[in-house]
N, C-alpha and C positions, 0 to 999 in steps of 0.2 A: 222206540223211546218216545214220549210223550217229551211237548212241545216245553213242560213246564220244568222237565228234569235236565232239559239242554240247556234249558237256559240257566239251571245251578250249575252244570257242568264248565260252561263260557265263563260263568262270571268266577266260579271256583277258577281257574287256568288264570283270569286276568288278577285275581289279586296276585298270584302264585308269580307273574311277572314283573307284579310293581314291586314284590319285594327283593326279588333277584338283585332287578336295575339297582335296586336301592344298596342292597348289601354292596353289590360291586362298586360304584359311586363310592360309597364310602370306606371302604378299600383301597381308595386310588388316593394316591400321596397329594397334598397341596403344594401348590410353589411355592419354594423357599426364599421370602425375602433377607437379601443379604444383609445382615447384620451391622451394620453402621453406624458412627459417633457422629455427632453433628457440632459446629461450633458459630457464633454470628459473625457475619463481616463487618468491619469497624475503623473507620479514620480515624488515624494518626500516625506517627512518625514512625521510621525504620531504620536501624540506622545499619547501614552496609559495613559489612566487616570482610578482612581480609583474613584466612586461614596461614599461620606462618609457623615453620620447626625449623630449629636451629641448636645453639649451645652456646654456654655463659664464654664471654671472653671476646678478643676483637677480632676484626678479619683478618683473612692468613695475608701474609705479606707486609704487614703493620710494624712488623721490629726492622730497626735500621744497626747496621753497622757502624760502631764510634771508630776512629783510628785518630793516633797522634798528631797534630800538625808539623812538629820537625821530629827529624830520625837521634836516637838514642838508645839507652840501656833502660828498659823496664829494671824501677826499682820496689817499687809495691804496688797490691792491687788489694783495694781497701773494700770490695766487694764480693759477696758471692753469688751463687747463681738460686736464683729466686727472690731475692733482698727488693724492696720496693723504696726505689730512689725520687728526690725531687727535681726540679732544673735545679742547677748548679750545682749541684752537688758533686764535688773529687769522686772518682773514681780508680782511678792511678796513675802512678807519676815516673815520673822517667829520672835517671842518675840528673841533677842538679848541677851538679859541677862544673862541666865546661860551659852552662848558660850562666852562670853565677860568675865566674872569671868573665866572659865576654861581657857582661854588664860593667864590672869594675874595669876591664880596660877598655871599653867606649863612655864609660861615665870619668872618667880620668883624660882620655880624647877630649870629651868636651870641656872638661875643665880648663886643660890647656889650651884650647883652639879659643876658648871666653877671654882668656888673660893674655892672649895673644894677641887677640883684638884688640883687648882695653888697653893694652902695650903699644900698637902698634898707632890708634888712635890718640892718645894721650901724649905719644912723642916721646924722645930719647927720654925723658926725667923717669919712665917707668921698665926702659928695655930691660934693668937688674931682671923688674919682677918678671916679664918676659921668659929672661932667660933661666930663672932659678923654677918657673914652671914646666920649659920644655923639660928641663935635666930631669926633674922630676916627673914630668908622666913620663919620662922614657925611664926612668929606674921603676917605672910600676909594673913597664911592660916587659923587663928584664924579669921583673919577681915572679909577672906570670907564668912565664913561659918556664920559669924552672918548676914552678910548683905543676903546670901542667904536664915538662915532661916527667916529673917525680910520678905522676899520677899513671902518665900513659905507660912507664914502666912497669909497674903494678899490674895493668891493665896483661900486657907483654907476658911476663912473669906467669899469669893465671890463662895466658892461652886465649885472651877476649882479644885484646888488640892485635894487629898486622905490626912485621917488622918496620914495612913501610911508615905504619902509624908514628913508631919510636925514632923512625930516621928524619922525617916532619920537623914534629917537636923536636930534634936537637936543633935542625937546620935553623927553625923560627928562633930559637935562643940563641944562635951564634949571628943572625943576621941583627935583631934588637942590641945584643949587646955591642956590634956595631955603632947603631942607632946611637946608643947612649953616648957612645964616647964622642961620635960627631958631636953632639948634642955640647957637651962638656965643654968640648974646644970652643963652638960659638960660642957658651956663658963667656968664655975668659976674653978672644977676641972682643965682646962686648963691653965686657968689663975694659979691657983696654983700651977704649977709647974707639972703637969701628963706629962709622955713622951711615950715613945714607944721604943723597941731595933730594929735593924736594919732589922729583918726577919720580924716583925712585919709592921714596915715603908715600904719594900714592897707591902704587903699586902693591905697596904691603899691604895698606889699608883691604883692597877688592879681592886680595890671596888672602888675607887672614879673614876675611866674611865669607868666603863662600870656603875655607877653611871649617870654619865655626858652625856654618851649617850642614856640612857636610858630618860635623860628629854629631851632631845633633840627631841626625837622621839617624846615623849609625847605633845610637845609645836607645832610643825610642824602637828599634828593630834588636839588639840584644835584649830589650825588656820583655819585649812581645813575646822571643822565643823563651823567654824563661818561663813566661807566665803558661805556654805553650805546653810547657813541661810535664803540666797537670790534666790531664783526661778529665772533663766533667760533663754531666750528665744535661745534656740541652734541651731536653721535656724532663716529665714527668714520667716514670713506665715501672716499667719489671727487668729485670737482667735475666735475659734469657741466656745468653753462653758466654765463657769466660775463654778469647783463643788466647791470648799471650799469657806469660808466667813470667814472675820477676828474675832478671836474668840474660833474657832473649832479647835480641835487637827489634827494635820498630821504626819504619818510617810511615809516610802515610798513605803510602798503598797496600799495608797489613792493616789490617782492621783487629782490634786489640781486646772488644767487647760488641755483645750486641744487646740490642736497649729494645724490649719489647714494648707495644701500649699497657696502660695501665690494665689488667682482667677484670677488676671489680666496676660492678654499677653498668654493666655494658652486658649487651649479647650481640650475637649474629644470626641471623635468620634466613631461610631460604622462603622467595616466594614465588608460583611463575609470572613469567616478564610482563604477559599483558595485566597479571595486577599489579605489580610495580608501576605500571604507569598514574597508579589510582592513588598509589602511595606515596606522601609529600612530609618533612621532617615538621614535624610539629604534632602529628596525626597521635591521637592516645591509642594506648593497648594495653590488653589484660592477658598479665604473664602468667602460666603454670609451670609446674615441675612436678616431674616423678614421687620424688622421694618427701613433695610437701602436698598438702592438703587444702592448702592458703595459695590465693590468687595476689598478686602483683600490678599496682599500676606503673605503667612508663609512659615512655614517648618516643616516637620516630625522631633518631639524631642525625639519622645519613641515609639513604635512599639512591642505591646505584641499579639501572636502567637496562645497564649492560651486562648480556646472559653470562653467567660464567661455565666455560666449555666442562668442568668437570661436576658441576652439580646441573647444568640443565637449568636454571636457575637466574633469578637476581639474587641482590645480598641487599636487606636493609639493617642496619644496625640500629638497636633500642637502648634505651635507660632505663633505670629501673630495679636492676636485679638489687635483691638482698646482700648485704654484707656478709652473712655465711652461705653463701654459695659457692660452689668452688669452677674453677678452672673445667669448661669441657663439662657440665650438667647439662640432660636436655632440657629445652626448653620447648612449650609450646604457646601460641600466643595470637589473639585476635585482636589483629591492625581497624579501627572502625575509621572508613577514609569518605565515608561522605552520610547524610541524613537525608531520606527519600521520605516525602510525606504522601496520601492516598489511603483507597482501601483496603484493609489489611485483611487476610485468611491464616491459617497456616498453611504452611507448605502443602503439607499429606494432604491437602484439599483441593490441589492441580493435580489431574491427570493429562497425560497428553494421550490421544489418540491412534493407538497404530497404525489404521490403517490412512486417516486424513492430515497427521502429525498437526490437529488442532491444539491449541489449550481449553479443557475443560475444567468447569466445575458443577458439580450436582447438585441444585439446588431445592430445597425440601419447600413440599406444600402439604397444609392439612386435607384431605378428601376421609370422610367420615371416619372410621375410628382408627386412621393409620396417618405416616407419613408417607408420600411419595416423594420420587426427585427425578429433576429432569434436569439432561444435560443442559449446558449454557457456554457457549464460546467465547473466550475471553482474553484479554492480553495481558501479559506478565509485567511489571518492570523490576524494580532491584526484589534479591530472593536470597535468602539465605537458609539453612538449612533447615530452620522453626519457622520463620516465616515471611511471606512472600506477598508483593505488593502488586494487586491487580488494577493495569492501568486501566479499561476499560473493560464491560459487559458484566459490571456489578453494581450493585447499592449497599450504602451503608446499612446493617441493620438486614439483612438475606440471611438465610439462613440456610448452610452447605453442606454439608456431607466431608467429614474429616477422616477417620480411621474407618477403611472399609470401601472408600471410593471409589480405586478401581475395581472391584468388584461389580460395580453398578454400571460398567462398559459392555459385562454382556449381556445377550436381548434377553436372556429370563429375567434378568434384573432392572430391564430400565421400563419404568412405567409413565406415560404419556396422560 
């Protein structure tokens, strides 16, 4: 082979390999830069919110038990169960009767024990009226006691009173009508001329006052338990359950109704305990519900600390809810309990590092027709689920790597 045909043979073979390399090279896949949103860091405020679920209505344990203050006959009960009552408001009343007698004969005590006084002060020129007073509150207390045993036989009769009750009442009407006729004899002795000497006429003066207050007290205590008589409602609430029925005996170790808080305008919320420490009443928040579309503002009304064993839990209670809301709606609801100022990213713009548990973020540079990004070490402070407040290893105005991030953690992806 001549010199000059080897050398078309050589240089034949070397194009034959630059185009191999070449095909193959270009065969061979490029690195895939991963695909990344980017967004700028930027000062200004954050404001921390607290994540809370619950349902409309107050915390459990909130309804109180009403009971009568003296024992009687339930005679009506002027509510029912769900009725939303004010303070004061009657709820039910108890048979009237024997407080209503006890008032009229301690209000008849007093009258007599006043005219005894002014009798006994005033000196003999008045003992007539003295005496035509005893006679008569003792003929008041004769009246009573028949009208009361007329009543306790009734009572007997229909199987409500004890025999002992009926044997009471006769005894108190045979002891008063006692009473009276003593009574009757002093008017006359009086009238006939009986006097008293002057150590004596003392005497009556400091018995007939402490007489006089002694009914006084007693009439002021017959009033009381009449007005006792009446069950009323001492908030505001809801009637949760009705135990007595008219009819039935009460005193006041039987609880006769029970009074729940009001349900409207309130929720209860569950939060964990170390955010409740973040949570203080006054704090705003934004209510949602299920069944609405429409957000709610409130406010932090109560803020309890302490976990509750069967929800894990605190309890903060809000204001707020809508008026057609009902009883038991969930509720969901972000407490914002403090404002953090700094540089802002979003969230999905911290990665933490698995294998160093740094906080990262990637930060983009222009190098000729692309972006790159390179990690940056950084400190977190308040964070919420959009977005998060980087205390140090940023500037305002960087530009980071958002959706696609972690991606950029592994070495194909991180460029230098």
């Amino acid at each position: 082979m001549s010199v000059l045909r080897r050398y078309w043979v050589l240089a034949l073979v070397g194009i034959v390999v630059i185009l191999v390399v070449r095909h193959r090279h270009a065969q061979e896949p490029a690195p895939v830069q991963p695909a990344v949103q980017v967004a700028r860091a930027v000062e200004g405020d954050l404001l921390v919110r607290v994540t809370a679920h619950g349902r409309v209505g107050p915390p459990p344990g909130s309804s109180s038990a009403l009971a009568f203050a003296v024992a009687g006959r339930l005679e009506s009960v002027d509510i029912r169960v769900g009725d939303k009552v004010q303070a004061g408001q009657a709820l039910a009343h108890l048979d009237a009767t024997p407080f209503q007698l006890a008032v009229a004969q301690a209000g008849g005590d007093a009258q007599a024990a006043a005219a005894n006084l002014a009798s006994v002060t005033s000196g003999a020129a008045v003992r007539n009226q003295e005496a035509a007073a005893a006679t008569h509150q003792a003929d008041l207390k004769v009246q009573a006691d028949r009208a009361a045993l007329d009543r306790t036989r009734v009572l007997y009769s229909a199987g409500i009173a004890a025999a002992k009750d009926l044997q009471t009442a006769q005894n108190q009407l045979s002891a008063d009508e006692a009473d009276a006729r003593t009574a009757h004899l002093r008017a006359q002795a009086l009238v006939a001329g009986a006097g008293s000497n002057v150590g004596q006429a003392r005497a009556d003066v400091q018995a007939a006052t402490g007489q006089s207050t002694r009914a006084q007290a007693s009439l002021a205590i017959a009033e009381r338990d009449l007005a006792n008589a009446t069950l009323v409602a001492p908030t505001d609430g809801v009637i949760v359950a009705i135990l007595k029925h008219p009819g039935e005996s009460v005193d006041p170790s039987t609880p006769a109704v029970t009074l729940g808080a009001p349900l409207v305008h309130s929720a209860t919320l569950t939060v964990p305990p170390d955010a409740a420490r973040r949570i203080k009443v006054g704090d705003p928040v934004e209510l949602h519900f299920a069944r609405s579309s429409f957000s709610y503002k409130g406010t932090v009304t109560a803020a309890v600390n302490a976990v509750d064993p069967t929800t894990l839990g605190a309890t903060v209670v809000v204001s707020g809810i809508p008026a057609d809301a009902f009883a038991g709606d969930a509720v969901d609801a972000s407490i914002t309990v403090a404002t953090a100022h700094g540089i802002l990213v979003p969230t999905s713009a911290v990665v933490e590092d698995p294998q160093t548990g740094d906080m990262l973020v990637f930060v983009a540079a222009d190098r000729g027709a692309g972006k790159t990004f390179s990690p940056r070490k950084v400190t977190i402070g308040a964070s919420d689920q959009h977005t998060t407040q980087i205390a140090s290893g940023l500037r305002a105005g960087e530009v980071v790597a958002t959706e696609g991030a972690f991606e950029l953690l592994a070495p194909a992806g991180t460029n230098d």
